[in-house]
C-alpha positions as CSV (number, residue, x, y, z in Angstrom):
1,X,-13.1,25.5,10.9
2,X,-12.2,27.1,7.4
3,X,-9.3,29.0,5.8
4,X,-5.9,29.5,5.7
5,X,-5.1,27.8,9.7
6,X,-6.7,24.9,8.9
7,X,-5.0,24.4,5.5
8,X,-1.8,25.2,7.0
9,X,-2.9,22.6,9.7
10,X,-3.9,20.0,7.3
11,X,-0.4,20.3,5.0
12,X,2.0,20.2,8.3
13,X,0.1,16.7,9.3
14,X,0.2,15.2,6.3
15,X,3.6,16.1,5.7
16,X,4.5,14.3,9.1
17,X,2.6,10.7,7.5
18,X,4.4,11.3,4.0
19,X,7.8,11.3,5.6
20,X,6.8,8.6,8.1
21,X,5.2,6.4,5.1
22,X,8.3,7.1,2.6
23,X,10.7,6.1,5.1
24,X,9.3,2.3,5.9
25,X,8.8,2.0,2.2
26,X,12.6,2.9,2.0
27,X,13.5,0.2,4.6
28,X,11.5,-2.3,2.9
29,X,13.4,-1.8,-0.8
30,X,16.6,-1.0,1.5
31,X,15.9,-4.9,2.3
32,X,15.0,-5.8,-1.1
33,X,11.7,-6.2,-0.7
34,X,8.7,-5.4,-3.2
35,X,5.5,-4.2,-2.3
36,X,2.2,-2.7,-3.3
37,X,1.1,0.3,-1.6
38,X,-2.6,1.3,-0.8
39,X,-3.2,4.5,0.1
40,X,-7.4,5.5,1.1
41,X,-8.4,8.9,0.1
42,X,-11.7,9.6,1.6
43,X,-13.7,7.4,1.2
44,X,-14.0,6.1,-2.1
45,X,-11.0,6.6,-3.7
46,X,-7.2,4.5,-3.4
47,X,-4.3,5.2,-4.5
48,X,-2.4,2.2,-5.4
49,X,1.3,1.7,-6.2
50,X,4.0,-1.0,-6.7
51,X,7.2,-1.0,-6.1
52,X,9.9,-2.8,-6.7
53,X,12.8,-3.6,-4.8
54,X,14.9,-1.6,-6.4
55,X,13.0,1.4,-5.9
56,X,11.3,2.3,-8.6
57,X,7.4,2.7,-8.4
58,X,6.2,0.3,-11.9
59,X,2.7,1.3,-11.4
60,X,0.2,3.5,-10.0
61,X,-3.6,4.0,-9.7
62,X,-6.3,5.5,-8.7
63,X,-9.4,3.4,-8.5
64,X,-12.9,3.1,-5.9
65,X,-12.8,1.3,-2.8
66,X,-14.4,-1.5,-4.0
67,X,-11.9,-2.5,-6.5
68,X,-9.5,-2.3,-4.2
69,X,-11.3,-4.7,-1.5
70,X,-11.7,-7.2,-4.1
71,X,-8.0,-7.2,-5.1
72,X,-6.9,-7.5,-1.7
73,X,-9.6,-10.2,-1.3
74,X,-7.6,-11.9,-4.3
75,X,-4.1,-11.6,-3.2
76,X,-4.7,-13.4,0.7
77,X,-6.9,-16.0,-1.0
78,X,-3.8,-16.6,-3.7
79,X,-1.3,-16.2,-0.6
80,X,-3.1,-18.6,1.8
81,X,-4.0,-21.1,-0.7
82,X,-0.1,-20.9,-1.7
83,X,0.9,-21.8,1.8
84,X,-1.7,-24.3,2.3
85,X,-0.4,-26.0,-1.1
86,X,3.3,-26.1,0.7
87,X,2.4,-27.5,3.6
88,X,0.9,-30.2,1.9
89,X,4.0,-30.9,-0.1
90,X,6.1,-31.1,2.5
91,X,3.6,-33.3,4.4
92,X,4.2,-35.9,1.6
């Protein structure tokens, strides 16, 4: 299905994720949290942000999945070996 129905379709549904999505990123820096953001377009393509917790978006990307799968690969091995590394000072 083509044309102008299935644009309109397309825009009103996306809407509905954008205000969705902007609203817990908006309760996280409500909390003062930071984050990154991924968002997949198709599927080779993500759009990546961070924000800080005041609000304001400090970066933003585009780059191919695979990038993005290796970052994200980074980031749990950094967090898990961080926690692993606490446990063991507080075991001592």
């Amino acid at each position: 299905m083509t044309g102008k129905k299935s644009v309109d379709k397309v825009s009103k549904g996306l809407n509905s994720l954008i205000d969705e999505f902007s609203s817990a990123v908006k309760e996280m820096v409500n909390a003062g949290e930071a984050t990154v953001v991924h968002l997949a377009v198709g599927s080779s393509r993500v759009i990546k942000a961070a924000i800080d917790a005041t609000g304001e978006v400090t970066k933003i990307t585009v780059e191919t999945a695979g990038n993005v799968v290796g970052t994200v690969a980074d980031g749990v091995k950094n967090v898990v070996s961080h926690v692993g590394h606490k446990k063991e000072e507080e075991n001592e």
